[in-house]
C-alpha positions, 0 to 999 in steps of 0.5 A: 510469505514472500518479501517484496519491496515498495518501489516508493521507497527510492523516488524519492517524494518526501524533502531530503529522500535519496531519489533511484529510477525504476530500473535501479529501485528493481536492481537494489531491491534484489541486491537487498535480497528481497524475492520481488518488488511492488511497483510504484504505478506513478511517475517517477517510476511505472506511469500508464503514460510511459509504459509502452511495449518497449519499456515493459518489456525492458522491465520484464527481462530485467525482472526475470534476470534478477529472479524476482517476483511481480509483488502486487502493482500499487494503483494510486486510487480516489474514488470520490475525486472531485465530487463537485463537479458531477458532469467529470467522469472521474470514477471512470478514469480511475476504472480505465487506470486500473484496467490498464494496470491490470494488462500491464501486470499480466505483461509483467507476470503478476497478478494483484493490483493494490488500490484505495478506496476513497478520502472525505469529501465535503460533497458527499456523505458517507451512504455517497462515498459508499456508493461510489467506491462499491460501483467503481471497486466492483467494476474495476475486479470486473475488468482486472479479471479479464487479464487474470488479476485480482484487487487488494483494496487497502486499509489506507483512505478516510472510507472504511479504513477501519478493519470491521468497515473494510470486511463490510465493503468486501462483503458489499462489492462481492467479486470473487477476485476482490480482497484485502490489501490489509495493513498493520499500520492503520488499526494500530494508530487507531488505537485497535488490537492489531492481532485480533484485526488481523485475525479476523482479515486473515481469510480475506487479505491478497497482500499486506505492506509494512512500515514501523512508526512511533508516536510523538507527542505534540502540543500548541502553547497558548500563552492567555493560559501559560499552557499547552494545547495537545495536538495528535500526536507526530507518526514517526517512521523507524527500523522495522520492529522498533517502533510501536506497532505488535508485528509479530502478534500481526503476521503469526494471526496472519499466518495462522488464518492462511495468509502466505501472501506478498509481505511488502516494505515500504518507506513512504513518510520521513524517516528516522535518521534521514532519507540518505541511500545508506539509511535507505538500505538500512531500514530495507534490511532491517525489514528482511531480518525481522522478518525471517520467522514467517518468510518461505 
């Protein structure tokens, strides 16, 4: 496996996070020690709006000095964005981004585009968001093929975020250069065995990112009752192998099943102890020293 660090880490979206540009994330993750970067594929960082020729070529040579890897471009997809309104081609526009992505990951030298699959939505039910996220997977494979890419699709959205659902949709679009950008993080805060879910996804995962996160308790007073209420409980982010998630039982299963790809980090919800660069920087390489057993 090699180590790539998520862009989003530094830009900074959650209140109090320290903030870096693309150019400077891509220098820190290399200062770090990481072997390549998955690159935000949104503003601040890499927006299909903004990434002409000059800047990607900028980005390129900056990559090629560093000596980093191209980990996989994270497409931020939906398919079942704005269902209401049938006559707004919305699936098309995200087909249209990912097939921009994938000649901008070519130009970069990758060669995998993580995307979601889709949230709830109140105008569809589940044979529906079903439709929708096969029909626009299987054409997005389709058109990244022609620029030599394949589609992670993660365990992250509502639509079959559950592992044994996820291998069903796989099996569904039937695209050979289709997988899974299958993570740890969302069979464990269902509450399912991680080891034996990634035992069964290890033969089709492209890529994998990590975060650790703790459970907190939550709960409501109702003072008619002089009582608490439980609410679900507060994920918590922490240092990689602190929190509750069995990672090692997770990437020995997945090592075992064949995976040697991209093991991405990613800081992507408030942090335990703050969101200040020194702390940053500490959960960044709290992630490489974990990870030393199963990285090449």
């Amino acid at each position: 496996m090699k180590a790539s660090l998520h862009t989003v880490s530094y830009a900074g979206l959650w209140a109090g996070q320290a903030a870096l540009g693309l150019e400077d994330t891509i220098r820190r993750a290399a200062g770090l020690g990481y072997a390549g970067v998955m690159i935000m594929a949104k503003r601040p960082h890499l927006s299909v709006l903004d990434a002409d020729e000059t800047m990607l070529g900028r980005i390129a040579d900056l990559i090629g000095e560093l000596g980093l890897g191209v980990g996989p471009m994270a497409a931020y997809t939906n398919f079942s964005a704005d269902a209401e309104h049938a006559e707004v081609p919305a699936g098309e526009m995200q087909v249209l981004y990912v097939s921009r992505l994938a000649e901008i990951t070519q130009r970069l030298g990758g060669d995998t585009i993580r995307i979601f699959t889709a949230y709830s939505h109140p105008k569809l039910d589940h044979w529906g968001l079903r439709e929708r996220c096969v029909r626009g997977i299987k054409e997005c494979a389709r058109r990244a093929a022609d620029f030599g890419c394949r589609i992670a699709v993660q365990n992250h959205h509502c639509f079959s975020v559950d592992y044994r659902a996820l291998s069903d949709l796989l099996e569904d679009i039937d695209e050979p250069n289709c997988g899974a950008g299958f993570d740890a993080w969302s069979p464990a805060v269902q509450g399912a065995d991680v080891v034996e879910a990634a035992r069964a996804m290890a033969g089709v995962t492209l890529c994998t990112t990590s975060a650790d996160y703790v459970l907190r308790p939550r709960y409501s007073y109702m003072p008619e009752l002089v009582n608490y209420q439980s609410l679900p409980p507060l994920v918590q982010a922490v240092p990689m192998g602190t929190g509750m998630i069995d990672y090692a039982g997770f990437f020995n299963a997945l090592k075992q099943g064949g995976f040697d790809g991209w093991a991405t980090y990613e800081m992507c919800s408030p942090l335990r102890g703050g969101g200040s660069l020194e702390n940053l920087d500490h959960y960044a390489r709290t992630y490489l020293d974990f990870m030393q057993p199963w990285l090449d």
